[in-house]
N, C-alpha and C positions, 0 to 999 in steps of 0.2 A: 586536443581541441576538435577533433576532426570527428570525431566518435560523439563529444558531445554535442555539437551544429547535428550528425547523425540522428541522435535519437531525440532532439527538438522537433526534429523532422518530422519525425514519425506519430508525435504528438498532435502538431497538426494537418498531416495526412490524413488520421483518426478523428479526428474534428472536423474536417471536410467529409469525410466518409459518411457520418452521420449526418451531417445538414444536405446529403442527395438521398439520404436512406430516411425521408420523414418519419414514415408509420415504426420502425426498426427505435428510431430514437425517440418518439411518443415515449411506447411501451418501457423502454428502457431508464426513464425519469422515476417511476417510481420505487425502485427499492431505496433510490438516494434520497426521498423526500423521505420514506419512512423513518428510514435511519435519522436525517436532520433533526426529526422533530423531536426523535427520543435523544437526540446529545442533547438539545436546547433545552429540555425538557429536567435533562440530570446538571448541567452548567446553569438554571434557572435556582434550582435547588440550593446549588455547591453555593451560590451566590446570598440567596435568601439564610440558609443556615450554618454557613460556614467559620460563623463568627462563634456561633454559639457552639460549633464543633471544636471549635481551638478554645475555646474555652474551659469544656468538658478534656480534655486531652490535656488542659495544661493549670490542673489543679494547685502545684503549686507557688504559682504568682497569682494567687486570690489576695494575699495579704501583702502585694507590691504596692508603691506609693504614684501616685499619676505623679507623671504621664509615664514613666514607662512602661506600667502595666500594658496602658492600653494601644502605646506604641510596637512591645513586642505580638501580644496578640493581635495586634493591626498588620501587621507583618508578615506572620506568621499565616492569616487568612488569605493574602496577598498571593503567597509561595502557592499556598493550598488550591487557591483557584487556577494562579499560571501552571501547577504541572497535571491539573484537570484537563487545561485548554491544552498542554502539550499531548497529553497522553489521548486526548480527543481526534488531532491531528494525526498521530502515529497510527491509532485503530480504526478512524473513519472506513479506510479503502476497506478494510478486511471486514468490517464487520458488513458494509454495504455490498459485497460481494457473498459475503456468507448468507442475507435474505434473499439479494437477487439472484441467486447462483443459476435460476430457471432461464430468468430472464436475459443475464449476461452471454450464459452457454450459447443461450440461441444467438444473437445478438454477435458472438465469437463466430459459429459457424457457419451466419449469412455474411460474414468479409471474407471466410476462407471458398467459402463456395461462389461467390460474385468476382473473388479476385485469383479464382483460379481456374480447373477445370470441369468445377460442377462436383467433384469429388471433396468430401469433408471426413477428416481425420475422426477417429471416435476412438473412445479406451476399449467399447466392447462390454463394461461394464454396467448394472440396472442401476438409473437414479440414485437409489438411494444409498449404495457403494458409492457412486460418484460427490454425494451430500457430507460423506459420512469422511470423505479422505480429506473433501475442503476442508472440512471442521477441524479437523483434526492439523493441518496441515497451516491453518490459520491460525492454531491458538500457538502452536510452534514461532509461529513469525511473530505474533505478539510476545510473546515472551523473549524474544531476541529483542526487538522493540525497546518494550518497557526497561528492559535492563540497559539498553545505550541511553534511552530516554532519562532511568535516573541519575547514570553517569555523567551528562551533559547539563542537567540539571546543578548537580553538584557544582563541575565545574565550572559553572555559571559564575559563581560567587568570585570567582579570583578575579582579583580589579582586572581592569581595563581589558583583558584578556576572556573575561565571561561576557563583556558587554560588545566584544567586538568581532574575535575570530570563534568560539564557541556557537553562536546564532548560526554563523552562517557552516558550518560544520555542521550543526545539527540540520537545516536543511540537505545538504548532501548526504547525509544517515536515513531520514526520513526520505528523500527521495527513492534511495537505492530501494529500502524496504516496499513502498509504493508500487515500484516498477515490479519485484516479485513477484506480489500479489495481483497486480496485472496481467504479468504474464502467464501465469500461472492457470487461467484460463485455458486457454490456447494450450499451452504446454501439458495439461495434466491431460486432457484428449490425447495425445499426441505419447502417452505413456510415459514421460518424462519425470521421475520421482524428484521431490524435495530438494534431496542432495544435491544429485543432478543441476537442480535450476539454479541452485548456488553458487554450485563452481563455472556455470557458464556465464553467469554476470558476474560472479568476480572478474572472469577472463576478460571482459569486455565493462569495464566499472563507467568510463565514461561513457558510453552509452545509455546505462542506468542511472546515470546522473544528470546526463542529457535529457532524458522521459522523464524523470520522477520529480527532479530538484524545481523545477517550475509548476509542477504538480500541488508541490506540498507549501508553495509560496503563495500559490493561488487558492489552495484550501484555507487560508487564514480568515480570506474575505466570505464572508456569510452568502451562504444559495449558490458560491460558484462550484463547490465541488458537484452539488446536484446535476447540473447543467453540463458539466465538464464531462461525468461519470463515462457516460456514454460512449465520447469520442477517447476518450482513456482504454478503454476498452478495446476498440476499434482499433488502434491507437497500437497498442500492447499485442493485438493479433497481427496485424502488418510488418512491424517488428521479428514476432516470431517467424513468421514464415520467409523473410529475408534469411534470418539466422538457418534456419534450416535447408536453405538453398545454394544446391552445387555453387562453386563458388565464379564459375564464370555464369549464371542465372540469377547472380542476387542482382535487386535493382540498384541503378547508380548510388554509389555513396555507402554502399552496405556492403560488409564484407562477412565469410561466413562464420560461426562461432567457431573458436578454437574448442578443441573437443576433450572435454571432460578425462578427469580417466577415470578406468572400471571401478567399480564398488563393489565391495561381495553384498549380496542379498544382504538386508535387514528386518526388521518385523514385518514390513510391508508385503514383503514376499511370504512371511510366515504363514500370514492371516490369508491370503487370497490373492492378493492384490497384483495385479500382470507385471513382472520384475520391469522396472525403468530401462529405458533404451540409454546410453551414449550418442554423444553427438561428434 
């Protein structure tokens, strides 16, 4: 309990940070709005032709008798749109962090430099390595994603038990994921690889569920995640640098990450890429 009041904490620490950081949280609104407009833009679609896609997909109940024809493809577009909107929830953060990556970056290391000593972590690496590891590093987390995504979907369906404890389960999955790619920010400066950032928020899951799970409860509601992004951000570096802070330096309430253990090198290191630190 104490880990997740922790990283509620930290959510809006991050949210205050940005409302004393105006010009910082301006700039920072637009990769969220871009992205909105292209989800609304495929969930407008999903909604306008979706009937007609269950329909094409479900050749044969053409010669079923109303209503159940039109009660199973009514249903069936139903399913189609909810795990559009679920799967929309789970990729929002990464995809909006994959346009903004400029903008976040910067955005990460004016709270490490404001809230430190002028000194800001870097990988060392040129842009476009740094563009090229998110990418890459994001479609990883989507795919872990979408596969809990269809699993909770599935188990959707078991009476009482899909309508009741499943929901709120899948907000603790989608949160944890959130907070990843969050952090990940911060973290990926800091040489921190993939693996790495997994097993130190497993170590510390209430935490991650603490940041993410109200996260992903407030991205339901339309234009908050745009607004939110920012202090999320913000949010997700304060965090970090707790985590990484001798453990008599962390601020009150934060304790420091239990530390990973060693990995041997993976492709990451094949390709170029500076091998991940331990924490």
């Amino acid at each position: 309990m104490r880990d997740l009041g922790a990283g509620f904490g930290y959510l809006v620490k991050g949210q205050r940070w940005v409302a004393q950081h105006g010009k910082q949280y301006g700039w920072s609104l637009l990769p969220g709005l871009i992205t909105l407009v292209l989800y609304l833009a495929a969930l407008v679609c999903l909604a306008v032709w979706g009937d007609d896609f269950i329909s094409w997909a479900t050749p044969f109940a053409d010669d079923w008798s109303s209503p159940w024809q039109g009660l199973f493809r009514g249903l069936l577009t139903v399913v189609l749109f909810a795990l559009g909107l679920l799967l929309a929830v789970l990729t929002f953060t990464a995809v909006t962090l994959l346009i903004g990556q400029p903008f976040y970056e910067s955005l990460s290391e004016e709270v490490d430099r404001t809230e430190g000593d002028g000194e800001v972590p870097e990988s060392g690496l040129p842009l476009w390595r740094d563009l090229w590891i998110s990418a890459r590093d994001s479609l990883r987390i989507l795919v872990r994603a979408g596969l809990w995504g269809i699993l909770l979907f599935a188990l959707g369906f078991i009476p009482f038990v899909g309508q009741s404890v499943i929901p709120v389960l899948g907000f603790f999955v989608t949160g944890f994921f959130l907070t990843e790619e969050l952090t990940a920010v911060a973290l990926q400066r800091r040489e921190v690889q993939l693996r790495d950032r997994l097993t130190l928020l497993r170590s510390r899951k209430g935490l991650a569920w603490g940041f993410g799970a109200p996260l992903a409860v407030s991205f339901l509601v339309p234009f908050v995640a745009v607004f939110l992004m920012p202090g999320a951000v913000a949010g997700a570096t304060l965090m970090v640098r707790d985590l990484e802070a001798p453990p008599g330096e962390a601020q009150p309430g934060a304790r420091s990450a239990t530390t990973p253990p060693q990995t041997a090198p993976d492709a990451d290191q094949a390709d170029g890429t500076p091998q991940g630190r331990t924490w």
